[in-house]
C-alpha positions in Angstrom: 53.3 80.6 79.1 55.3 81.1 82.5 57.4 83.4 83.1 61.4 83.1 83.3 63.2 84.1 86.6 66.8 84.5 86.8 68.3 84.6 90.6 71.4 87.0 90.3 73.6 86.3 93.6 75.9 89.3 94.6 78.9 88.8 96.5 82.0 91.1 95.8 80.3 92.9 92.7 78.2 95.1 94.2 77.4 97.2 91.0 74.8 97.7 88.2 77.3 99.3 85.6 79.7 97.0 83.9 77.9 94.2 85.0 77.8 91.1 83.1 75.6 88.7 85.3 73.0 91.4 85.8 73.1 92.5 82.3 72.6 89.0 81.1 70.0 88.0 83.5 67.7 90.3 82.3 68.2 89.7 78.2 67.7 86.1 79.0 65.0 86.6 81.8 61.4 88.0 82.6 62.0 88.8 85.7 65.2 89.0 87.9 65.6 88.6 91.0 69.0 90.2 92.5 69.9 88.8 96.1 72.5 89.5 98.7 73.0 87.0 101.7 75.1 88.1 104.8 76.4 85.3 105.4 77.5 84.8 109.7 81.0 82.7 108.3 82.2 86.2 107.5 82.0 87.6 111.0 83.3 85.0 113.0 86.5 85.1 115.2 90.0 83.4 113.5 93.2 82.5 114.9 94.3 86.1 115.2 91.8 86.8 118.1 89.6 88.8 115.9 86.4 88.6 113.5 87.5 87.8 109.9 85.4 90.9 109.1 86.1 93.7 111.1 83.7 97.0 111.8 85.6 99.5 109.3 85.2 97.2 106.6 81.7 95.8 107.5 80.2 99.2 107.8 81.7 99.7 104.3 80.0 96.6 103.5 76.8 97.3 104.3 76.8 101.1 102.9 77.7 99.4 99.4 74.9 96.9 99.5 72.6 99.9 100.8 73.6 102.0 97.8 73.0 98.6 95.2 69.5 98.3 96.7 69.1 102.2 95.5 70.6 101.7 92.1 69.0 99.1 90.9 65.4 100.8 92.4 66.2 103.0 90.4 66.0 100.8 87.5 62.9 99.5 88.5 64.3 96.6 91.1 65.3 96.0 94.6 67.3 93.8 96.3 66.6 91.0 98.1 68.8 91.0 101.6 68.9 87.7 103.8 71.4 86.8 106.3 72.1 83.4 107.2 74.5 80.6 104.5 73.5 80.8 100.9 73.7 77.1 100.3 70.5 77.1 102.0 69.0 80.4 101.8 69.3 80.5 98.1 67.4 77.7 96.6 64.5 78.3 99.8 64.6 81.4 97.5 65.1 79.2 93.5 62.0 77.5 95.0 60.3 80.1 96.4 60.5 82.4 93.4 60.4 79.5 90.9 63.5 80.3 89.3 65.3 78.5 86.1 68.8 79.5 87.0 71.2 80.9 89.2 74.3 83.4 87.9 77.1 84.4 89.8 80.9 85.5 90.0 83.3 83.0 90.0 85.9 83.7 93.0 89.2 82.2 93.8 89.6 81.7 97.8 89.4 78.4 98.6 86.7 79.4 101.1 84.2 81.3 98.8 85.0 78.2 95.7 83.9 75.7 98.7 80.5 78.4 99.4 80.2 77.7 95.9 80.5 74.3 95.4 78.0 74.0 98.6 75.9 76.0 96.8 75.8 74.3 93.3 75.2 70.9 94.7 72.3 72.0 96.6 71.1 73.4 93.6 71.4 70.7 91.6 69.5 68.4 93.4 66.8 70.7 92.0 67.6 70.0 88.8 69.3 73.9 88.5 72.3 75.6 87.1 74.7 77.7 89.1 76.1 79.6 85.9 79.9 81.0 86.7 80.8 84.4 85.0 84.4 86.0 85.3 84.3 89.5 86.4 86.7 90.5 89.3 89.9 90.9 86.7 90.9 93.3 84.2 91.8 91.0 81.9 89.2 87.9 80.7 91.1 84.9 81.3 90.3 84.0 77.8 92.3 86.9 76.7 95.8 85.9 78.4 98.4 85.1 76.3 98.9 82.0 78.3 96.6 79.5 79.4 96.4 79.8 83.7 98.5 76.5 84.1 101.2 78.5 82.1 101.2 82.1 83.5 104.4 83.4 84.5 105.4 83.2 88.1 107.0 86.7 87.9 105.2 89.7 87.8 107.5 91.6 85.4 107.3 89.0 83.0 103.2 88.6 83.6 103.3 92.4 83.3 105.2 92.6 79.9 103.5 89.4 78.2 99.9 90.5 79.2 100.3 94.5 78.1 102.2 93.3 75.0 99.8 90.8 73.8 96.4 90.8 75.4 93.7 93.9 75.0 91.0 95.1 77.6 87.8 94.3 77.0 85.2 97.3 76.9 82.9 97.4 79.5 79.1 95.8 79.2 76.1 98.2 78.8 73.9 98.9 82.0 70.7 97.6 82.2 68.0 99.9 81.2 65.2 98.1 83.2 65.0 95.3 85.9 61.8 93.7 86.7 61.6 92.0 89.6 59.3 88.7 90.0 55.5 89.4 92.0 55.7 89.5 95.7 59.4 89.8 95.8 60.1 90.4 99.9 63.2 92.8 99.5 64.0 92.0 103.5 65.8 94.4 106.3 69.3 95.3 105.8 71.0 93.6 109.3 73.2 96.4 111.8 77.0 96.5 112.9 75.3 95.2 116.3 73.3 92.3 114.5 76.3 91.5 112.7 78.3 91.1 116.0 79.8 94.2 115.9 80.3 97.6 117.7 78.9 100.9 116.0 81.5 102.8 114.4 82.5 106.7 114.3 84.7 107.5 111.6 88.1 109.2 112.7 89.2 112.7 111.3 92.8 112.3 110.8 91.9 109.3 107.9 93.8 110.6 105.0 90.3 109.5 103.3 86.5 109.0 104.6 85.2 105.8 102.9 81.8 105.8 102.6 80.7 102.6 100.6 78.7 102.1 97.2 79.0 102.5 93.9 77.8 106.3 93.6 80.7 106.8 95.9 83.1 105.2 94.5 82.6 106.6 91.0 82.8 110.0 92.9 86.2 109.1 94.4 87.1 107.4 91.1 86.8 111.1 89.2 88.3 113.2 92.2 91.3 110.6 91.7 91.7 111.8 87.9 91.0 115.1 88.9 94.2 115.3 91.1 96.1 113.4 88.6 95.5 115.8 86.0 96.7 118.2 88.0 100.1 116.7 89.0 101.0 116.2 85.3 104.2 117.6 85.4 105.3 117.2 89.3 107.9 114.8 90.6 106.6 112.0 91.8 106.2 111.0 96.0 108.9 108.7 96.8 107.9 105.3 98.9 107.1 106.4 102.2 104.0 106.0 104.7 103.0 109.4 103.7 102.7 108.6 99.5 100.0 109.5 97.8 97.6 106.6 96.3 94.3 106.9 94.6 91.7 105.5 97.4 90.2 103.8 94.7 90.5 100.0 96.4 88.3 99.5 98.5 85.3 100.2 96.0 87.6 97.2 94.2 87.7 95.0 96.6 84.2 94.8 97.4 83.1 95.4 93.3 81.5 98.7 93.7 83.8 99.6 90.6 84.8 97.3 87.9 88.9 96.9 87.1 87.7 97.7 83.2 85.4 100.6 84.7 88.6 102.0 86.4 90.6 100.9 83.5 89.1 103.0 80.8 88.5 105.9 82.8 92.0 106.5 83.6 93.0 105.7 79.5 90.5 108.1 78.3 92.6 110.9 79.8 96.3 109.3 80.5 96.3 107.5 77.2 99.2 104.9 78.4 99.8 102.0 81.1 102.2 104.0 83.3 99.6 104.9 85.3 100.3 104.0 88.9 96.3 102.8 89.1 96.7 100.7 86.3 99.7 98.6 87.8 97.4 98.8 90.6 94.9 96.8 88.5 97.9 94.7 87.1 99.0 94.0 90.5 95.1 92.4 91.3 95.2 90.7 88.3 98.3 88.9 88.7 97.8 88.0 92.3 93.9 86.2 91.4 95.6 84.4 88.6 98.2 82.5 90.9 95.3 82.0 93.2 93.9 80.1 90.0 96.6 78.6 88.7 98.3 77.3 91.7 95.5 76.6 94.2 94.8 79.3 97.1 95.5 76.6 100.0 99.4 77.1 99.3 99.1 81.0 100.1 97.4 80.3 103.5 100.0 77.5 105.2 103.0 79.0 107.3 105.4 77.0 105.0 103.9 78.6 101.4 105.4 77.4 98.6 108.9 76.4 100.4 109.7 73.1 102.5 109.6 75.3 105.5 107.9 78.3 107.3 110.3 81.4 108.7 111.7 80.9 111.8 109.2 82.4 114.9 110.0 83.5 118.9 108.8 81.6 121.6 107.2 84.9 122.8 105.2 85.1 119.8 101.8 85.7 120.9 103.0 88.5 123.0 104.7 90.1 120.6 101.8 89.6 118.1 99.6 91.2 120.3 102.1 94.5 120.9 102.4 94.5 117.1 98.3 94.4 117.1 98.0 97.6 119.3 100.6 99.2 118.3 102.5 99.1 121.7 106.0 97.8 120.4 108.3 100.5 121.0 109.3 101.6 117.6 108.1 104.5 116.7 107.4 104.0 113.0 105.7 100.9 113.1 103.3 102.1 116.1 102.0 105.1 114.1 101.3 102.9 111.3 99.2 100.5 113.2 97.3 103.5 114.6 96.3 104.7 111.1 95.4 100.9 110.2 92.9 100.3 113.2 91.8 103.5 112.9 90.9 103.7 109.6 91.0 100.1 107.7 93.4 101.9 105.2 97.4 102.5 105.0 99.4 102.4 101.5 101.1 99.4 100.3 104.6 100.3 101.3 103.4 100.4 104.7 101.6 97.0 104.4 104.5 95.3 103.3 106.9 97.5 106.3 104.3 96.2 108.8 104.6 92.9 107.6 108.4 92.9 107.4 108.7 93.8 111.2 106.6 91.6 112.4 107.9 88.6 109.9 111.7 89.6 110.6 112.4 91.9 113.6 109.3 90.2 115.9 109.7 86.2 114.2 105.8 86.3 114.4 104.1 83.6 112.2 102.9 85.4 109.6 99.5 84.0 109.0 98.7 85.9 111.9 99.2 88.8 110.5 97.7 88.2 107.4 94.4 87.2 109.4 94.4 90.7 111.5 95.0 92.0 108.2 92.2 90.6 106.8 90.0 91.9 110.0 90.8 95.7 109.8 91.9 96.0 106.4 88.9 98.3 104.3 89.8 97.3 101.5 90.8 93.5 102.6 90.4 91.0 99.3 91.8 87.2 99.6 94.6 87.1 96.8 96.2 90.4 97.4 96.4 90.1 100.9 97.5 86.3 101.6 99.7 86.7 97.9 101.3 90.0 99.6 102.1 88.4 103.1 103.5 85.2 101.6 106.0 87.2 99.0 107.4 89.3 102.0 107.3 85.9 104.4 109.4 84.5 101.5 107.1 81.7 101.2 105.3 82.8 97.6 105.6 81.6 94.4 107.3 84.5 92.8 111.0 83.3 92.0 112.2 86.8 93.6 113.8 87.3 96.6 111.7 89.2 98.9 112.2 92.8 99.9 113.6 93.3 103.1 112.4 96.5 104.4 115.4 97.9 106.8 112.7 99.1 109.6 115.8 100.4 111.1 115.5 103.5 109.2 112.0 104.6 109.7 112.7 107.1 112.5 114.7 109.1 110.2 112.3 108.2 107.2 109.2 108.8 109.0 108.3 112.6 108.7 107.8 113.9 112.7 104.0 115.0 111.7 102.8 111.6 110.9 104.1 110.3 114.1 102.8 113.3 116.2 99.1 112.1 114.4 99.2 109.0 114.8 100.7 108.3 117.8 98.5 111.1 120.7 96.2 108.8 122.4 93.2 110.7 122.5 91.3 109.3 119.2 89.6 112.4 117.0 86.3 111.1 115.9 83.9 112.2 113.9 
């Protein structure tokens, strides 16, 4: 009698707890065989002058796959690591490893559906199954009060159906054992430099130090509820560039933590949804499902969902590139886009201020931003970002009117410390 072999493909779920494809693979296999492709697409330059995966966030990247390879050892597997595209690397590895099925995360960018779709089709002219699992939300699709052709457009109103009505599913057991098929070739894990990219020193103003994995992030995860246990009781930071926010999104973006995994361990000592995390979560949620519902292709055009796209200068690339470096004169917005190249990480009121000056006060088209964005940001994931930049070009599908952040008034909102950091041109590295 042979011997079943599930391949388990990891892309932005880089986890062994609360994780469904992994759990399942090994009830319903013999062996399982957990892969990871680096695939060169992610690294290559866009239209904003820069590699669509930036060094902050790709040294992030490879720390979290680093740390799976050492958790599930530790369960008795490895992982196998290959770079190249997984439409062909995988079923070489299906065939190689004579495996009955392939499981996965469904995703909802247009260009990881279309790495899918690749994928699938190869596989099925093997006569194999790419098997789709939903795990990147907090809540199950199945568990909306709304099919995804009819969720709401608004964000207050998704907000108040979805707490109302729908309930958070517990998360999955980890798997107590994973036994990998015979002769499994766990391969090298690739460098910045192999990757394309310049070595990286971390710099010691970052409000936080990132390091990438799912140990980590379960470590940053309880030092978050520690300091929110002990604010109970303190008024909370008003919006500003200096705010307060739990650090907790990169290990989201790249699925080191779970949104359920986050979820439960801020209910278990909060005990309601006015947690600022959880609306985080909401806000992730939300954005995925118009990605879903609406297609992603809309979110990525100039135009969005309007007949046109916002006005832009005829000195645009210059102004783009000021913007960049952080070379356009005001103050505020300068600082800012120090911390951010820096460090891959600034609050969302200062993504959305960045975005409004370079939409409104520069007329810069804001795809471009959205693409250096998705370059530097540590904690960069499709739907927020491109859902984000389109609301505040004006161009989304929420019926609001966009925020117009008055940039102004951050001189006088800006506290003189942050610019003092933020702005001296010698860089403090680690």
């Amino acid at each position: 009698m042979s011997n079943k072999t599930i391949l388990v493909w990891f892309r932005n779920d880089l986890r062994v707890n609360d994780n469904e494809i992994l759990l399942e693979a090994t009830r319903k296999a013999d062996n399982v065989l957990p892969v990871y492709i680096f695939d060169p697409y992610y690294f290559k330059a866009t239209e904003a002058g820069v590699p669509k995966t930036g060094n902050i966030r790709a040294k992030f990247l490879l720390e979290s796959v680093a740390n799976l390879r050492q958790n599930l050892q530790a369960l008795g597997g490895d992982l196998i690591v290959r770079v190249g595209n997984p439409a062909e690397l995988i079923p070489q590895l299906a065939q190689e490893y004579q495996v009955s099925e392939v499981y996965h995360h469904r995703e909802v960018s247009f260009e990881e559906t279309a790495i899918s779709e690749e994928l699938e089709a190869a596989l099925w002219k093997m006569k194999l199954n790419l098997k789709h699992f939903i795990g990147h939300t907090l809540y199950h699709k199945e568990d909306l009060p709304f099919p995804i052709k009819d969720i709401p457009d608004s964000f207050a109103v998704f907000k108040k159906k979805v707490e109302r009505d729908s309930d958070v599913r517990p998360c999955v057991q980890t798997p107590e054992h994973i036994q990998l098929p015979e002769n499994a070739e766990p391969g090298e894990m690739p460098t910045l430099e192999e990757l394309g990219l310049e070595e990286l020193h971390a710099d010691t103003r970052a409000r936080f130090l990132f390091a990438g994995g799912e140990t980590a992030g379960t470590e940053q995860l309880q030092r978050y509820i520690d300091n929110a246990l002990a604010l109970i009781g303190s008024k909370p930071a008003r919006n500003g560039m200096q705010t307060y926010v739990s650090g907790i999104s990169p290990w989201l973006a790249m699925g080191c933590l779970s949104p359920r995994q986050v979820y439960w361990s801020v209910m278990q000592h909060f005990h309601h949804n006015n947690n600022p995390l959880v609306l985080e979560l909401l806000w992730r949620d939300y954005f995925r499902f118009m990605f879903k519902k609406h297609g992603s292709t809309k979110f990525f055009n100039p135009e969005g969902f309007k007949a046109e796209a916002p006005e832009v200068s005829s000195k645009q690339d210059q102004l783009f590139e000021n913007w960049k470096n952080g070379t356009t004169g005001n103050a505020a917005i300068d600082a800012a886009m120090s911390e951010l190249n820096h460090t891959g990480f600034i609050n969302n009121y200062t993504r959305q201020t960045l975005a409004a000056y370079l939409i409104k006060d520069l007329k810069v088209d804001w795809t471009l931003g959205a693409l250096y964005f998705e370059n530097v940001l540590i904690d960069y994931s499709p739907a927020s970002n491109w859902g984000n930049w389109a609301f505040v070009a004006g161009v989304g599908n929420d019926p609001r009117e966009n925020k117009y952040f008055d940039t102004s008034k951050l001189g006088t909102e800006t506290k003189d410390e942050y610019l003092a950091l933020w702005l001296s041109h010698t860089k403090d590295v680690a």
